[in-house]
C-alpha positions in Angstrom: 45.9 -61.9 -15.3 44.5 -59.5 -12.8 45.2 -59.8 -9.4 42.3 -60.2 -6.9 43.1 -56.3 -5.1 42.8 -54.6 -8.7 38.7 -56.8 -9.5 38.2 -55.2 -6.2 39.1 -51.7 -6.7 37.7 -52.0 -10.4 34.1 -53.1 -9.2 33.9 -50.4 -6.5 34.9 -47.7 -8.7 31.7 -48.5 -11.2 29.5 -48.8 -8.8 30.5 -45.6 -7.1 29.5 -44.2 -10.9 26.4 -45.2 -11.1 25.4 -44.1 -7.3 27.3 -40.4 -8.4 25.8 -40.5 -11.5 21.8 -41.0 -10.2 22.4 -38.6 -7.8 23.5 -36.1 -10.2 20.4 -36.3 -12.0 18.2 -36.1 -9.3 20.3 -32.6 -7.8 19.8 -31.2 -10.9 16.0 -31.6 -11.1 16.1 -33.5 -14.1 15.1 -37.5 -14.7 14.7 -39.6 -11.3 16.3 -42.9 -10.8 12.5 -44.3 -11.8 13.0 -42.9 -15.5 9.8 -39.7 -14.5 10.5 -36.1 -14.0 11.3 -34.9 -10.9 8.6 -32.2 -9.6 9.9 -29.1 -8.9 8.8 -28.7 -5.3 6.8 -24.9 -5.0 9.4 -22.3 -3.4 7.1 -21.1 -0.4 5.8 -17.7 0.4 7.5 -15.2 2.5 6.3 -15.0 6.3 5.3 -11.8 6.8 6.3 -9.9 9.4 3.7 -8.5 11.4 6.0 -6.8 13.9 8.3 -4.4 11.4 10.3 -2.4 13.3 11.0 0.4 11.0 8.5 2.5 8.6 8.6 4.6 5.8 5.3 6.5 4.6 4.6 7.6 1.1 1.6 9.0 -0.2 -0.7 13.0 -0.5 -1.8 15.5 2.1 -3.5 12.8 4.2 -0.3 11.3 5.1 1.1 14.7 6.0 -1.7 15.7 8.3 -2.8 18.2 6.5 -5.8 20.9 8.1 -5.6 18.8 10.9 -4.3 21.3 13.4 -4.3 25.0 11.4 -5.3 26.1 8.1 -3.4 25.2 5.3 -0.7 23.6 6.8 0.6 20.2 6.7 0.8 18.6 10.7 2.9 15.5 10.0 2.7 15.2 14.1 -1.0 13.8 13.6 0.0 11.4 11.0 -2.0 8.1 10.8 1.3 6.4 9.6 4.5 8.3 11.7 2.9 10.7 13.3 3.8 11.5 17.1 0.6 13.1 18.8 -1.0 10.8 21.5 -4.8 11.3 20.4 -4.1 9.6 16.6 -2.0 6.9 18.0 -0.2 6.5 15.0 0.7 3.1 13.4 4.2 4.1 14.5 4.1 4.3 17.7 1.5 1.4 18.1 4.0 -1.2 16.1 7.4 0.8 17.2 6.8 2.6 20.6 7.1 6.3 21.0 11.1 6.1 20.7 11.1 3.9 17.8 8.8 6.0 15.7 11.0 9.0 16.4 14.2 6.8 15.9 12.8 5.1 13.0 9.8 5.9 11.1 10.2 8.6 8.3 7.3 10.5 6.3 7.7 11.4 2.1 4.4 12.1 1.5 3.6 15.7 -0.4 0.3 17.4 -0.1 -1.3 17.3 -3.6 0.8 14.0 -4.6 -0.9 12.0 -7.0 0.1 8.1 -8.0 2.6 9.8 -10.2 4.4 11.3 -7.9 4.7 8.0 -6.0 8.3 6.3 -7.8 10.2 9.2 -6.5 8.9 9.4 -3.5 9.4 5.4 -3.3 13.2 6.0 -4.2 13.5 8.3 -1.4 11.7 5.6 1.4 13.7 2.9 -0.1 17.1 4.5 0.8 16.1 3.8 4.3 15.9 0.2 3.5 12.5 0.4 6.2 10.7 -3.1 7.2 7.5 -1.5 6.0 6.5 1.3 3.5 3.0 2.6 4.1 1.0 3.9 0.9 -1.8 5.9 0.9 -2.6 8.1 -2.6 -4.9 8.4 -4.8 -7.5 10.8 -4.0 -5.7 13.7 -5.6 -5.9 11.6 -9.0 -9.7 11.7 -8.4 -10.7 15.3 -7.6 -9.6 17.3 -10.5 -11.2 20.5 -11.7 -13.5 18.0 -13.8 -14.3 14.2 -14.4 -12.6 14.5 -17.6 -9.7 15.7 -15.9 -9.1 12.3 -13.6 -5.9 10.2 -14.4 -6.9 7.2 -16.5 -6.8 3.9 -14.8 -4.2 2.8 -17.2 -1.9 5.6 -16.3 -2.7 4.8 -12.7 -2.0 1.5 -13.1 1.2 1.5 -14.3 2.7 4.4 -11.7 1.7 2.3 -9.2 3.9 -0.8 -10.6 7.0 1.7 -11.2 6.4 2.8 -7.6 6.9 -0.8 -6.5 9.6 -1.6 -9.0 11.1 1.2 -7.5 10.9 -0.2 -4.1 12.4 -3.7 -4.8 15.7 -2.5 -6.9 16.5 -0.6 -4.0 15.1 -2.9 -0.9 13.9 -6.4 -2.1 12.5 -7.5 1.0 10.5 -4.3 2.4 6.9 -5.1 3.4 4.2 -2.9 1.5 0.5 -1.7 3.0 -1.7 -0.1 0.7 -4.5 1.6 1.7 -7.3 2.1 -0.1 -8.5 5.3 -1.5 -11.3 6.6 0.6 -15.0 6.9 -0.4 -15.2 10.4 -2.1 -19.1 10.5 -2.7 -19.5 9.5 1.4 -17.2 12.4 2.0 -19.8 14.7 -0.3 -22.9 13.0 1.2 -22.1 13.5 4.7 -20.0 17.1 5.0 -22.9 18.6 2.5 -25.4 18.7 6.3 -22.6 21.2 7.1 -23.5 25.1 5.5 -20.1 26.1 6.2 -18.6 22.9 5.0 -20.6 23.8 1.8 -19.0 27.6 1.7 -15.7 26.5 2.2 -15.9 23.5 -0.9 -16.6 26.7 -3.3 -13.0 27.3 -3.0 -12.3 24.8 -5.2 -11.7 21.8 -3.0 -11.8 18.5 -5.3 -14.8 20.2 -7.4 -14.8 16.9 -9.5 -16.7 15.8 -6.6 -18.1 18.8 -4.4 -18.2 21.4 -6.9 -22.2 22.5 -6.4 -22.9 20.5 -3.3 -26.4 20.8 -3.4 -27.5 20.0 -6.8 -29.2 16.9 -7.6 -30.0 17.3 -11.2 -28.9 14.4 -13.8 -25.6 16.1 -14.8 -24.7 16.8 -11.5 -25.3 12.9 -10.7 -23.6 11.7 -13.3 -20.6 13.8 -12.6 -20.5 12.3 -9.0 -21.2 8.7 -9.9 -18.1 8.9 -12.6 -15.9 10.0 -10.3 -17.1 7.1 -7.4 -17.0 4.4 -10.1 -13.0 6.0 -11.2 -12.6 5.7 -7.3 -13.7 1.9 -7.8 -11.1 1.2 -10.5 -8.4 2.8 -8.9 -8.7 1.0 -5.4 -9.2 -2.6 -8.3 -6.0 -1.1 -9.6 -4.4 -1.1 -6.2 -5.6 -4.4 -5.4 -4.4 -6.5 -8.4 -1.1 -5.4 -8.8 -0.6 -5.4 -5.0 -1.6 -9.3 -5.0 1.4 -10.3 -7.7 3.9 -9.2 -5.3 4.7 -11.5 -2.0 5.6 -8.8 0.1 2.6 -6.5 -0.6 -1.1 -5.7 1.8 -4.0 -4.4 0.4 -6.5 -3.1 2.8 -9.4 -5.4 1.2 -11.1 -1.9 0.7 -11.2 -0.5 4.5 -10.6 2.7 4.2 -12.8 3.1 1.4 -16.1 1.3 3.2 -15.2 3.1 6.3 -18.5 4.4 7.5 -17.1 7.9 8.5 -19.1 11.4 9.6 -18.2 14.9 10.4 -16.5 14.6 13.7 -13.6 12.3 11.2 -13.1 15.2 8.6 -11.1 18.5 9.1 -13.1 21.9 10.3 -10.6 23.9 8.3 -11.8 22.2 4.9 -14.3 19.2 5.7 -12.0 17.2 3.4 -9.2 15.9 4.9 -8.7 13.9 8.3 -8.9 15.7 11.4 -7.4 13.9 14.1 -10.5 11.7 15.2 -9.8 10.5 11.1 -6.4 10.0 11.5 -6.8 7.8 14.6 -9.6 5.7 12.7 -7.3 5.5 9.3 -4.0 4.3 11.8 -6.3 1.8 13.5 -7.3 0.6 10.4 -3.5 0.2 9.3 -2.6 -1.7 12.7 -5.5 -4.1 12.2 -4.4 -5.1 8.4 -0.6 -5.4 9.5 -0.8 -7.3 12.1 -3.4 -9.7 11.1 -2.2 -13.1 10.8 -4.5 -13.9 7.6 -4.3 -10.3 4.6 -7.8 -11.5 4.3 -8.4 -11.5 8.3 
C-alpha cells in the first residue's frame, strides 16, 4: 500500500506532463490544445530607416558627375548622391551633413557602366557595410550605336538581381534606392531647340536615340519609340524585382517623368546633368528616402 506523500507526488508529476506536454505543441507551432493548427503569425516588415547615416553610390557617368564642370571629365564633387558642392546639395550632405558625407559616403560609379557592370561594383559598396546604397544605371544599356544593339530586358533583368544578391551576402540589412532611368526621348525632344546641342550629338552621343536629331521620317520614329518603350521595360525591370526585396525603394518612376529642360542638361554634351540636374535628381532622392510611405 502507498503511502499518502507518494499519491501526492504521483498526481502532481502527471499533471505537470500534460501542462509540459500542451505547451510543447503549441511552442512548436504545431496542434493547439483545441485539436486546430496553430496560425503561423506573419513575420513583419522591416522599418525602414529614413535617416541612414552612411551611403554608398553605385551606378554610370551620372553618378560621377560627368560634363558637369569641364569637358570630358568626371566631377564626382557635383554628385546628386555624395557629391560635396553646395549648389547640388547632394543627398549626402542633406541626410549626413557636410562632415558626414566626407566621413561617410563613398562613390563606385564608372562613366559608361551599364546594369552589368553593377554586381562588382555592388561588391565594392558592400565592403563598406553602408546604411544605404544608391543606384542609378541604366541609360548606357539604352543608347547604343543602334536599337538592335540595346541589352535585352532579360539580360537586364537578371544583372540587376545579381547586383542585389551581391549586396545581401555581403551586408543583409543595407537599404537600397533605385532610381529610375531617365526619359531619353525628353532628353532628344527638348536639347534638339539647341543648334549646337545638335552639332555636338554628331559625335556619337547615345545615337540610338539622337543620332539625326532632326529627322522625323517613319524609320527615324520608330528607332526613337523602340528605344523609349526599352526605357519602359527596363525602369518595369527595376521596379519588380526591387518590390521582392524588404529593404529595397524604387522611385515610382521620378526621375523618368521628371519634366526637365535645357538649363538641367550639361553645355559640354546636352546629355548628362549639369549641376541645376544634379540638384533636381538629389532632391528627388531625399524626397523618396525619407518619405514615410515608398508610395508617398
Amino acid at each position: 500500500m502507498r503511502k499518502p506523500g507518494s499519491r501526492r507526488r504521483a498526481a502532481l508529476a502527471v499533471v505537470a506532463a500534460g501542462v509540459l506536454g500542451v505547451a510543447g505543441c503549441d511552442a512548436g507551432g504545431g496542434t493547439s490544445a483545441s485539436g486546430g493548427t496553430k496560425a503561423h503569425t506573419p513575420r513583419p516588415a522591416p522599418v525602414w530607416n529614413r535617416s541612414p547615416d552612411s551611403i554608398a553610390a553605385v551606378g554610370d557617368s551620372i553618378t560621377r558627375g560627368f560634363d558637369a564642370c569641364m569637358v570630358l571629365s568626371d566631377c564626382p564633387e557635383v554628385s546628386w548622391a555624395t557629391g560635396s558642392d553646395a549648389q547640388v546639395d547632394s543627398l549626402a550632405v542633406r541626410l549626413l551633413g557636410v562632415t558626414g558625407a566626407a566621413r561617410r559616403s563613398w562613390n563606385y560609379a564608372v562613366t559608361g557602366a551599364r546594369m552589368a557592370d553593377l554586381p562588382d561594383q555592388m561588391s565594392q559598396a558592400a565592403a563598406h557595410g553602408p546604411q544605404l546604397v544608391t543606384v542609378m544605371v541604366g541609360a548606357n544599356d539604352a543608347c547604343r550605336a543602334s536599337a538592335s544593339a540595346m541589352t535585352p530586358v532579360a539580360d537586364f533583368r537578371a544583372d540587376f538581381e545579381e547586383a542585389l544578391r551581391t549586396l545581401r551576402k555581403a551586408s543583409p540589412k543595407t537599404q537600397v534606392y533605385v532610381a529610375s532611368v531617365p526619359n531619353l526621348k525628353r532628353l532628344w525632344s527638348a536639347g534638339r531647340s539647341s543648334p549646337l546641342g545638335k552639332e555636338v550629338w554628331k559625335l556619337g552621343i547615345c545615337p540610338s536615340m539622337l543620332s539625326g536629331a532632326d529627322d522625323l521620317t517613319n524609320a527615324a520614329t520608330q528607332r526613337r519609340d523602340q528605344v523609349q518603350r526599352r526605357v519602359v521595360e527596363y525602369n518595369a525591370a527595376l521596379k519588380e524585382v526591387c518590390a521582392k526585396d524588404r529593404r529595397c525603394r524604387f522611385d515610382g518612376g521620378a526621375v523618368y517623368d521628371y519634366a526637365f529642360d535645357t538649363d538641367q542638361l550639361s553645355r559640354w554634351d546636352w546629355f548628362h546633368p549639369s549641376r541645376d540636374g544634379q540638384a533636381r535628381l538629389a532632391a528627388i532622392a531625399y524626397k523618396t528616402i525619407t518619405a514615410p510611405d515608398p508610395a508617398a
